[in-house]
PDB file of N, CA, C and O in Angstrom:
ATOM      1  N   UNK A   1      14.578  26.163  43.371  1.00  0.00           N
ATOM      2  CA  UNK A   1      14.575  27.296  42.460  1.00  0.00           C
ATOM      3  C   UNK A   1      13.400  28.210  42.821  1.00  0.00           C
ATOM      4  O   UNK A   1      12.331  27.788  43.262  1.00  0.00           O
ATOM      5  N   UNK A   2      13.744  29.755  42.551  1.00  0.00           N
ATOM      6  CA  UNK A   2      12.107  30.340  43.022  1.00  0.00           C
ATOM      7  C   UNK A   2      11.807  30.346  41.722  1.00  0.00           C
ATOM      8  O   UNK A   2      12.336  30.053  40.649  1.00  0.00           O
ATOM      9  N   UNK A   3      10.299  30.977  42.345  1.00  0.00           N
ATOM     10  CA  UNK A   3       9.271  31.177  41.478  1.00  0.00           C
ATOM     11  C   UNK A   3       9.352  32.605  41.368  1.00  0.00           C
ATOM     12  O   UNK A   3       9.559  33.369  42.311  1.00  0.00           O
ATOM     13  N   UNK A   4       9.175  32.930  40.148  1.00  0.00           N
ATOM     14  CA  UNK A   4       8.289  34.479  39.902  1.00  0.00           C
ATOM     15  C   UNK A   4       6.858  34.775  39.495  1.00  0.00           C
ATOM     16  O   UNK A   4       6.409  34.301  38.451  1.00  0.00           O
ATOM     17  N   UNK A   5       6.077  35.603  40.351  1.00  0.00           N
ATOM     18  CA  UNK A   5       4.621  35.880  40.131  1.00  0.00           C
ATOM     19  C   UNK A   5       4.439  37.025  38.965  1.00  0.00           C
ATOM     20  O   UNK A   5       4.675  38.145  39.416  1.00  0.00           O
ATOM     21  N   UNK A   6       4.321  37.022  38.514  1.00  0.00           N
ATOM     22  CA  UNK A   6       3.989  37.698  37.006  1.00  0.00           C
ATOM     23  C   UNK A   6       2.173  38.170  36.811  1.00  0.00           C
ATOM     24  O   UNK A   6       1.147  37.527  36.590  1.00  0.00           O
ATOM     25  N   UNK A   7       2.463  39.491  37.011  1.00  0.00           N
ATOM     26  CA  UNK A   7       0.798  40.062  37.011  1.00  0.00           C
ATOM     27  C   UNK A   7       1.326  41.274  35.732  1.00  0.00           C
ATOM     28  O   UNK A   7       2.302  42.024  35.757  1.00  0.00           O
ATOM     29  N   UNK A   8       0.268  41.104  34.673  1.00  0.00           N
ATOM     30  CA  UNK A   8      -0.226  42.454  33.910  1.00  0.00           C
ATOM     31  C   UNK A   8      -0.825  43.229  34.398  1.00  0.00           C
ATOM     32  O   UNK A   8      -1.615  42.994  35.312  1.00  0.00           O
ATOM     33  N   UNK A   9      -0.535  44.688  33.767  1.00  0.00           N
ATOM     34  CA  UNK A   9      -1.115  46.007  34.902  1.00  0.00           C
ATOM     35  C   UNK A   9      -1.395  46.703  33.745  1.00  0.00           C
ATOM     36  O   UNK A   9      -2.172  47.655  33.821  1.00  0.00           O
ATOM     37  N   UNK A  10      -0.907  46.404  32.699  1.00  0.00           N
ATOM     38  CA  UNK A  10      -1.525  47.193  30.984  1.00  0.00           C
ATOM     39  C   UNK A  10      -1.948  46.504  30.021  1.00  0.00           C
ATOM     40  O   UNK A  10      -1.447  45.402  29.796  1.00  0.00           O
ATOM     41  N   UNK A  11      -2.797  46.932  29.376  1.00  0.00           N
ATOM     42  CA  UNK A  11      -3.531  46.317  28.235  1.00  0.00           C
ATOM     43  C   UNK A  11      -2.598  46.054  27.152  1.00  0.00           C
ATOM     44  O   UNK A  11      -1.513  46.629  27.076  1.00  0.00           O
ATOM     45  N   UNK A  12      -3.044  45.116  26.240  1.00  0.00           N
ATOM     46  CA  UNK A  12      -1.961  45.164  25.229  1.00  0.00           C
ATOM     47  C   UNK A  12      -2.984  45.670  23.822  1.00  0.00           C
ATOM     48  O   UNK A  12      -2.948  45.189  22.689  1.00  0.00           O
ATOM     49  N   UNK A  13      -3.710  46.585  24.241  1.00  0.00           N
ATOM     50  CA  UNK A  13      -3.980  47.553  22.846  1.00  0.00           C
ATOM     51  C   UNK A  13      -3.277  48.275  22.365  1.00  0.00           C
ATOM     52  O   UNK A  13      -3.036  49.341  22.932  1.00  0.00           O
ATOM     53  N   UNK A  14      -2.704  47.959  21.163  1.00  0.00           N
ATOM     54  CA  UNK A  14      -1.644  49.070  20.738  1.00  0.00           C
ATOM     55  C   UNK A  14      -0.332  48.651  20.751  1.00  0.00           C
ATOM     56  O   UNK A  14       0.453  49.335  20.094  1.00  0.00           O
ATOM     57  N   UNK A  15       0.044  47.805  21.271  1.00  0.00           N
ATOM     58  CA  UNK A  15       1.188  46.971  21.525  1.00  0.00           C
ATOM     59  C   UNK A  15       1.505  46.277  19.942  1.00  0.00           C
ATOM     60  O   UNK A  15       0.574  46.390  19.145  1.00  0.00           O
ATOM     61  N   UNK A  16       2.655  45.631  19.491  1.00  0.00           N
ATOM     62  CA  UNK A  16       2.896  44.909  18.917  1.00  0.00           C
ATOM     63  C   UNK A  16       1.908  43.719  19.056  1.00  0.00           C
ATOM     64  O   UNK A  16       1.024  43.484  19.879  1.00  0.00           O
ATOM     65  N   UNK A  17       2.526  42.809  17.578  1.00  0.00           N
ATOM     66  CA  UNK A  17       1.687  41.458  18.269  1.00  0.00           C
ATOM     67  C   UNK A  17       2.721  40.605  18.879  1.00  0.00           C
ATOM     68  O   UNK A  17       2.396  39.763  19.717  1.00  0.00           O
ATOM     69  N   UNK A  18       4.254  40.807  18.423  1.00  0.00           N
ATOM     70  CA  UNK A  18       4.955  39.685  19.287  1.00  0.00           C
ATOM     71  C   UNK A  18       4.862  39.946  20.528  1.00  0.00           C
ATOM     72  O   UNK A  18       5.320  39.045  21.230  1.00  0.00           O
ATOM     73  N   UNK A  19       4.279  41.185  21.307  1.00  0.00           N
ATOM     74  CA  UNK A  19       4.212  41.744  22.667  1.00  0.00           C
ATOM     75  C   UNK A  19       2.816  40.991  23.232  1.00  0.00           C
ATOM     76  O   UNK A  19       2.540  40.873  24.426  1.00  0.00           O
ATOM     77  N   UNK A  20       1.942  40.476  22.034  1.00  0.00           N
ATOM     78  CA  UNK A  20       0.146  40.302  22.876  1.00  0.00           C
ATOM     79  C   UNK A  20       0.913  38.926  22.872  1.00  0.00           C
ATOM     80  O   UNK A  20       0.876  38.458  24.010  1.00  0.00           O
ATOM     81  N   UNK A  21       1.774  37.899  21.764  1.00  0.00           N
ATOM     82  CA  UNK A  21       2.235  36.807  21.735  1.00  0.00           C
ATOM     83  C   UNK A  21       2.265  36.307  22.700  1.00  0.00           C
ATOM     84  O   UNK A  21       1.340  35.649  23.175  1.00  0.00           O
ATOM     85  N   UNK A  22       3.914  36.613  23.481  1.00  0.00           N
ATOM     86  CA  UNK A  22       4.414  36.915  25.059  1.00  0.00           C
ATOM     87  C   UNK A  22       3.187  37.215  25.821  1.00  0.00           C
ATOM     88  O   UNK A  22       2.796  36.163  26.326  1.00  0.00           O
ATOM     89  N   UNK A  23       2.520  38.066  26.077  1.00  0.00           N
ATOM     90  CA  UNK A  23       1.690  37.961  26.896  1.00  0.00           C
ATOM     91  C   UNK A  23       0.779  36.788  26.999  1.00  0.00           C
ATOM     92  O   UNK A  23       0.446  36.291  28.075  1.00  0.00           O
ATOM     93  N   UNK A  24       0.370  36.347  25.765  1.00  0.00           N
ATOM     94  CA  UNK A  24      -0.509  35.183  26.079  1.00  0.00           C
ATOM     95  C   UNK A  24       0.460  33.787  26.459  1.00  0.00           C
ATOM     96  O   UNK A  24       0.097  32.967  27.302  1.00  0.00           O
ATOM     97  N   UNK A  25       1.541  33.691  25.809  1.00  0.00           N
ATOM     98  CA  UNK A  25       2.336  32.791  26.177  1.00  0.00           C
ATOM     99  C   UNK A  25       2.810  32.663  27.492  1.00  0.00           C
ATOM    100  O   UNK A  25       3.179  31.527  27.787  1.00  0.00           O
ATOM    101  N   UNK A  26       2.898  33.529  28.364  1.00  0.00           N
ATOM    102  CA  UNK A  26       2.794  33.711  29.913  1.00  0.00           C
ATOM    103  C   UNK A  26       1.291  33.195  30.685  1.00  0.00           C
ATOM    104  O   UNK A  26       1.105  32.714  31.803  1.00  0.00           O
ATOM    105  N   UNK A  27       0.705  33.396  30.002  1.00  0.00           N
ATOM    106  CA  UNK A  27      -0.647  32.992  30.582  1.00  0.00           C
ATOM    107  C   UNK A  27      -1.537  33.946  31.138  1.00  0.00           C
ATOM    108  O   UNK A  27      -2.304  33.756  32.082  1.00  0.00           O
ATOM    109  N   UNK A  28      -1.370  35.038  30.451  1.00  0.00           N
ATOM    110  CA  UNK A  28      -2.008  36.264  30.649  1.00  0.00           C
ATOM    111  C   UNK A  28      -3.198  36.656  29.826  1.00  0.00           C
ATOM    112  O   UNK A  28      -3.017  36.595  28.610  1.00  0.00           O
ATOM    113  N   UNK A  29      -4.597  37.118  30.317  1.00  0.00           N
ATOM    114  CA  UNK A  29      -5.222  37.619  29.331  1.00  0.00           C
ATOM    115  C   UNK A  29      -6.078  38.827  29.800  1.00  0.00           C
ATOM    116  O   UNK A  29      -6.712  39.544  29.025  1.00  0.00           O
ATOM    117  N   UNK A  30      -6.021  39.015  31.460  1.00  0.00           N
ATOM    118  CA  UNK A  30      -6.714  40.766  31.414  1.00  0.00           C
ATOM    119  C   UNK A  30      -5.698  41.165  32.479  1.00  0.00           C
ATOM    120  O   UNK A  30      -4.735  40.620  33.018  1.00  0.00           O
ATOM    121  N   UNK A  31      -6.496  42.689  32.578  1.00  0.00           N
ATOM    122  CA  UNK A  31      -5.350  43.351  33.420  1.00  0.00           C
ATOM    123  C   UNK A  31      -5.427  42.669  34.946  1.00  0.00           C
ATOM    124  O   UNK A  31      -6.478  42.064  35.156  1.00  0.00           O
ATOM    125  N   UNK A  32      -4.791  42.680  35.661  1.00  0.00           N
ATOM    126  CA  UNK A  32      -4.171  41.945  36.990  1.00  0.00           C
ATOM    127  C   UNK A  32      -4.278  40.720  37.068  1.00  0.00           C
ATOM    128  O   UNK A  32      -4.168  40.411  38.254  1.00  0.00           O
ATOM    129  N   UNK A  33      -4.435  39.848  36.438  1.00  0.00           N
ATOM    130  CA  UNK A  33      -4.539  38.658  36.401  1.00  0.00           C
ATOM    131  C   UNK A  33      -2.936  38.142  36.559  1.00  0.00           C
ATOM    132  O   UNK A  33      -2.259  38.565  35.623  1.00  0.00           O
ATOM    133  N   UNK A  34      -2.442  37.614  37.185  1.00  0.00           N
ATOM    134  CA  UNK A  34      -1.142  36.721  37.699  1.00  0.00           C
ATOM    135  C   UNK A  34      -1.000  35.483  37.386  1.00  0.00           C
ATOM    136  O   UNK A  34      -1.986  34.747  37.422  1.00  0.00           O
ATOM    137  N   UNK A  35       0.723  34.813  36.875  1.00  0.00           N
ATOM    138  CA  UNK A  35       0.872  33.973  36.891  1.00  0.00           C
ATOM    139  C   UNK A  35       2.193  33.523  37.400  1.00  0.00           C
ATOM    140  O   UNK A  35       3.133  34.317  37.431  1.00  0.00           O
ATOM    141  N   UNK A  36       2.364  31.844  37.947  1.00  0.00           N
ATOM    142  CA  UNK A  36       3.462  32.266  39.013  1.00  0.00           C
ATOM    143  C   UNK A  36       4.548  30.812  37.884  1.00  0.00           C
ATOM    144  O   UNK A  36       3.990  29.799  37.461  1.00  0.00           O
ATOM    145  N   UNK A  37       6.094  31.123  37.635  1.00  0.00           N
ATOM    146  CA  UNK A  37       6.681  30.702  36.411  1.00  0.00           C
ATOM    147  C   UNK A  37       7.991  30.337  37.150  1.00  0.00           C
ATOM    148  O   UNK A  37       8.485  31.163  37.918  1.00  0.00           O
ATOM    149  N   UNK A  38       8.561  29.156  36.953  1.00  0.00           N
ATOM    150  CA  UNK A  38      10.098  29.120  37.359  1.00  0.00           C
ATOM    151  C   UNK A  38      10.665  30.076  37.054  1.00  0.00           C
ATOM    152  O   UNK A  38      10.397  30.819  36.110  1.00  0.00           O
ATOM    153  N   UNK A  39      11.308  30.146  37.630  1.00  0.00           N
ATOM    154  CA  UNK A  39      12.362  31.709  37.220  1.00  0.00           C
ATOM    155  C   UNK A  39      13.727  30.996  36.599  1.00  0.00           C
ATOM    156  O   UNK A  39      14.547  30.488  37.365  1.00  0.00           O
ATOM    157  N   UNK A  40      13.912  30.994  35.201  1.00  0.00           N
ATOM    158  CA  UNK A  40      14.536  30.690  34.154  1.00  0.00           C
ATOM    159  C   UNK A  40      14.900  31.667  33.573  1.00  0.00           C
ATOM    160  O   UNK A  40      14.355  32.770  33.606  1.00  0.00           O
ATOM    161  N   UNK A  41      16.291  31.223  32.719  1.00  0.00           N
ATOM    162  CA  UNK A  41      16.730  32.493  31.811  1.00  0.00           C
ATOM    163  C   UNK A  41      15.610  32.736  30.441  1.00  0.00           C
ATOM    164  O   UNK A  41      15.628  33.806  29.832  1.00  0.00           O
ATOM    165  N   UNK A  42      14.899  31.898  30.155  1.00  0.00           N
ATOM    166  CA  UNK A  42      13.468  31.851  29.003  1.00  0.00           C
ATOM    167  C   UNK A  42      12.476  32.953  29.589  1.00  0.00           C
ATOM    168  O   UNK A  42      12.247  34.065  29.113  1.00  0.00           O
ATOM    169  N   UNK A  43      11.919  32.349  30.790  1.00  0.00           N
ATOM    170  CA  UNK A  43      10.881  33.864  31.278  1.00  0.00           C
ATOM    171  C   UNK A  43      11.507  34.786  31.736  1.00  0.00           C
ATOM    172  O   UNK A  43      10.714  35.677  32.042  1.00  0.00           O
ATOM    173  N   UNK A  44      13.004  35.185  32.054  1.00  0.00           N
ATOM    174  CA  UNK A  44      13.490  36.583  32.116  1.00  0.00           C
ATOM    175  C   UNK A  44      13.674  36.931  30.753  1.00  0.00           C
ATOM    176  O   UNK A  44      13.802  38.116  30.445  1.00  0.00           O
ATOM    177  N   UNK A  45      13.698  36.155  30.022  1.00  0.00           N
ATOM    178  CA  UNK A  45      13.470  36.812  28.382  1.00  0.00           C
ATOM    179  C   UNK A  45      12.038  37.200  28.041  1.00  0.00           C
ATOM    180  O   UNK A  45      11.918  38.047  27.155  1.00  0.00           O
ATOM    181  N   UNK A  46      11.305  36.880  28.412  1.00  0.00           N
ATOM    182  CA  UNK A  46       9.951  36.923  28.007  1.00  0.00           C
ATOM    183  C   UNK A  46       9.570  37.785  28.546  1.00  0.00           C
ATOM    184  O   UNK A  46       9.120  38.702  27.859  1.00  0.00           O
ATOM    185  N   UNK A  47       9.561  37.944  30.307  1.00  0.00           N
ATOM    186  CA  UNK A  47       9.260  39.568  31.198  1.00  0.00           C
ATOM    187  C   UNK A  47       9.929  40.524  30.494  1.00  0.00           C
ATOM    188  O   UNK A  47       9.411  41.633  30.622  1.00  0.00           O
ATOM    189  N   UNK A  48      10.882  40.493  29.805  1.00  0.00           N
ATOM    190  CA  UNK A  48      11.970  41.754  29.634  1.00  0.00           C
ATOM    191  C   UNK A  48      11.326  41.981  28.360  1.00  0.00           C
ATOM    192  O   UNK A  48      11.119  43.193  28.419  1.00  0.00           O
ATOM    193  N   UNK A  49      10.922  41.629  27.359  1.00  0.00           N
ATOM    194  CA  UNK A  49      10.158  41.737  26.189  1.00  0.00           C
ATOM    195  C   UNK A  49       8.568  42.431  26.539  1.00  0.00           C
ATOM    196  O   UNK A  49       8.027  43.020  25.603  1.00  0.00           O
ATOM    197  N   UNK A  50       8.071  42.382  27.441  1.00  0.00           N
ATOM    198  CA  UNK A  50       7.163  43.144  27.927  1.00  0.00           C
ATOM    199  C   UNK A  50       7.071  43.749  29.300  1.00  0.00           C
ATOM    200  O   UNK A  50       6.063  44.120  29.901  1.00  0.00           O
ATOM    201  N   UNK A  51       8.027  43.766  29.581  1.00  0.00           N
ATOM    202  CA  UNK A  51       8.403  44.833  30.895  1.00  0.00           C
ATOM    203  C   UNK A  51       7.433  45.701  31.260  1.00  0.00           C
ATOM    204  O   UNK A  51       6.833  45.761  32.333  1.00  0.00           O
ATOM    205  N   UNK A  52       7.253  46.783  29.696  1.00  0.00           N
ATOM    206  CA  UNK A  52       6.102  47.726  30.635  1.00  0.00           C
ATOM    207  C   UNK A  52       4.696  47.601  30.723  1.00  0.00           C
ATOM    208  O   UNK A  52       3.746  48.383  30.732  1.00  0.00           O
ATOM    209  N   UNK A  53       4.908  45.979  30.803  1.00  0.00           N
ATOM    210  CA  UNK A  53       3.224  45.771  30.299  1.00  0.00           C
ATOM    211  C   UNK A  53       2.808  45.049  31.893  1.00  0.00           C
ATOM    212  O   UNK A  53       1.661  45.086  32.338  1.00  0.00           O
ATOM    213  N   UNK A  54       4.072  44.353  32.677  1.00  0.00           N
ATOM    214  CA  UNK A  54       3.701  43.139  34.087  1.00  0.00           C
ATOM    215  C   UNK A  54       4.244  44.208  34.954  1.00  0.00           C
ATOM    216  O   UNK A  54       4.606  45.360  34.713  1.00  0.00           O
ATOM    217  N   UNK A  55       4.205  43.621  35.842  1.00  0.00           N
ATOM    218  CA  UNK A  55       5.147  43.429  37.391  1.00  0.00           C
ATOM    219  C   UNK A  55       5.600  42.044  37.623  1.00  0.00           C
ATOM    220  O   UNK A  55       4.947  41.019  37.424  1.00  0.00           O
ATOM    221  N   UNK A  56       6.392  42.113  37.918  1.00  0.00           N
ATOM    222  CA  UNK A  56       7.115  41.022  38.583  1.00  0.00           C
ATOM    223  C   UNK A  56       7.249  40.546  39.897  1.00  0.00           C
ATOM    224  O   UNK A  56       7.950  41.471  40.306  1.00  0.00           O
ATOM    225  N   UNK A  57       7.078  39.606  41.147  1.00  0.00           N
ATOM    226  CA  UNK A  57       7.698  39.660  42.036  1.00  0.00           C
ATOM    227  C   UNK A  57       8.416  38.171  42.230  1.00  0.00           C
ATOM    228  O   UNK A  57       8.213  37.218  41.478  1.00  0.00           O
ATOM    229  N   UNK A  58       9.325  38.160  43.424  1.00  0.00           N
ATOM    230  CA  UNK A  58       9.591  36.833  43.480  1.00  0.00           C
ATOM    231  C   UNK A  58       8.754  36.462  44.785  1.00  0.00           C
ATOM    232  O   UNK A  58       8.282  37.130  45.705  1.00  0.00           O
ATOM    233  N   UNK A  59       8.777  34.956  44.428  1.00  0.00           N
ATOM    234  CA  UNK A  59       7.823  34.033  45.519  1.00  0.00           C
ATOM    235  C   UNK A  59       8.374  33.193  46.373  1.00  0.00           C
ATOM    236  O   UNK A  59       7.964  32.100  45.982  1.00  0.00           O
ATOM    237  N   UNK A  60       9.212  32.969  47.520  1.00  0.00           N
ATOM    238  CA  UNK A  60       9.474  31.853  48.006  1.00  0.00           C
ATOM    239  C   UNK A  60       7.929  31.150  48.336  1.00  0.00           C
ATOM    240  O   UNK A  60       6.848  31.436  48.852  1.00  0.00           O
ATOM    241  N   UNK A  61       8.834  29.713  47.466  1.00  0.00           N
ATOM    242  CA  UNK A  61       8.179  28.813  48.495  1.00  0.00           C
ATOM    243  C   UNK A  61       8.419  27.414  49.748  1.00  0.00           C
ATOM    244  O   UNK A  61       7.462  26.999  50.402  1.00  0.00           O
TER     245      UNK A  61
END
């Protein structure tokens, strides 16, 4: 299965809180900081809930 690397590129000031939620529940807490997540239908729910907050890429490994 791949992996997806998951980096924040925006702050979550101003954001909802179920949006800072998701973010911390990813394992996120400043801007560019990355985390790398099975790629599941759960974290394509979770990226898509804060979309304009990451980037995404995929990782072979």
């Amino acid at each position: 299965m791949a992996k997806l690397k998951i980096t924040q590129i925006k702050s979550t000031i101003g954001c909802k809180d179920y949006q800072k939620a998701t973010i911390k529940s990813l394992g996120l807490r400043k801007i560019r900081q990355s985390a790398e997540w099975e790629d599941t239908p759960q974290v394509r729910g979770m990226i898509q809930k804060v979309r304009h907050l990451v980037t995404v890429e995929e990782v072979r490994s």
